[in-house]
Each structure stands twice: as C-alpha cells, then as structure tokens.
N, C-alpha and C positions, 0 to 999 in steps of 0.2 A: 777625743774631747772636742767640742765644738763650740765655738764663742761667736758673738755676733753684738754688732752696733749699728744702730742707725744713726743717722747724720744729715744736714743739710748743705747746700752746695752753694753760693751766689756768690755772679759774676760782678768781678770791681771793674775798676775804670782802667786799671794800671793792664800795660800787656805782659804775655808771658815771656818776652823774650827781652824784657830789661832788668835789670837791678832795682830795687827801688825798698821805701823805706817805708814800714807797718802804716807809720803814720801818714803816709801821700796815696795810700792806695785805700780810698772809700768803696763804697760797692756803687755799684750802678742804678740810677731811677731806672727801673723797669725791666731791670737786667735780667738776665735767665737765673730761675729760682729751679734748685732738684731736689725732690727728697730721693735720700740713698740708705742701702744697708748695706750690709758687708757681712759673711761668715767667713769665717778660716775653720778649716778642720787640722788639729794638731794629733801628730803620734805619741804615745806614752813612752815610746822606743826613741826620740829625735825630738825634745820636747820644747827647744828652741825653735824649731824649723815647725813652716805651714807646710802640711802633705797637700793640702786643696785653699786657694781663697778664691770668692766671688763676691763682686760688690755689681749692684746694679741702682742705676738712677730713674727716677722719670721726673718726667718737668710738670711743676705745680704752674695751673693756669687759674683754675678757681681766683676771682680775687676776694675773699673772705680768706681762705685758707695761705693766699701770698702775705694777708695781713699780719693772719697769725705767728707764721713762719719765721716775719721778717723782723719781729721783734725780738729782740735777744732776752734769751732765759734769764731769769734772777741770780742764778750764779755766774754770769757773764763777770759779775761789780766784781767780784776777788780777786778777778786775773787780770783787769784792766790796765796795770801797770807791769808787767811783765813783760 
C-alpha cells in the first residue's frame, strides 16, 4: 500500500537548536518557502512499519506562487488554538 502527502515547509525566525514557544516563533519575511511531498510505501505483512519513505523538497521562488503559498488554507481557523 502506498500513501502520500504533500506539504509546505517555511522557515521562522526561531533557531533549531533552542526551546521555544509556538507562539514566539513567526516565520520569517522572505524566508525559505519549499513545497514537499512524501510517500511511504507500507507492507500488508508489517502494517505499522514503513518498508520505504521518500520525501523531497524544492524551493518555491515564483513570487506569485510565494504568495499563494504563504497564505494559510481556510481550515488553518479550527486548529488555531491548539
């Protein structure tokens, strides 16, 4: 069986190597934007466990497409308090 999602990736302000808190870490003006996808391939024999995943990124430069990107979807509003 094989599942798959795409995703997008941008970079905040906050570094990887502190603590910090959902709400102190914005994203960044201008920061690096990626669109990604991701497959897992799953066994019918091991069906918790990925036999293969691959995700790959590339960087949106377009800025029409940065715009569109950078807008969060309509279902963004449900989980904002979470």
């Amino acid at each position: 069986m094989i599942k798959s999602i795409t995703f997008t990736l941008k970079e905040t302000v906050c570094p990887k190597s502190e603590d910090y808190l959902k709400e102190e870490c914005v994203f960044k003006e201008n920061g690096s934007l990626k669109k990604c996808s991701s497959t897992a391939t799953v066994l019918k024999s091991q069906p918790g466990e990925a036999a293969s995943l691959t995700v790959s990124c590339q960087d949106v430069t377009d800025p029409e497409e940065r715009k569109k990107l950078s807008e969060p979807p309509s279902w963004t509003k449900y989980f904002s308090n979470w």
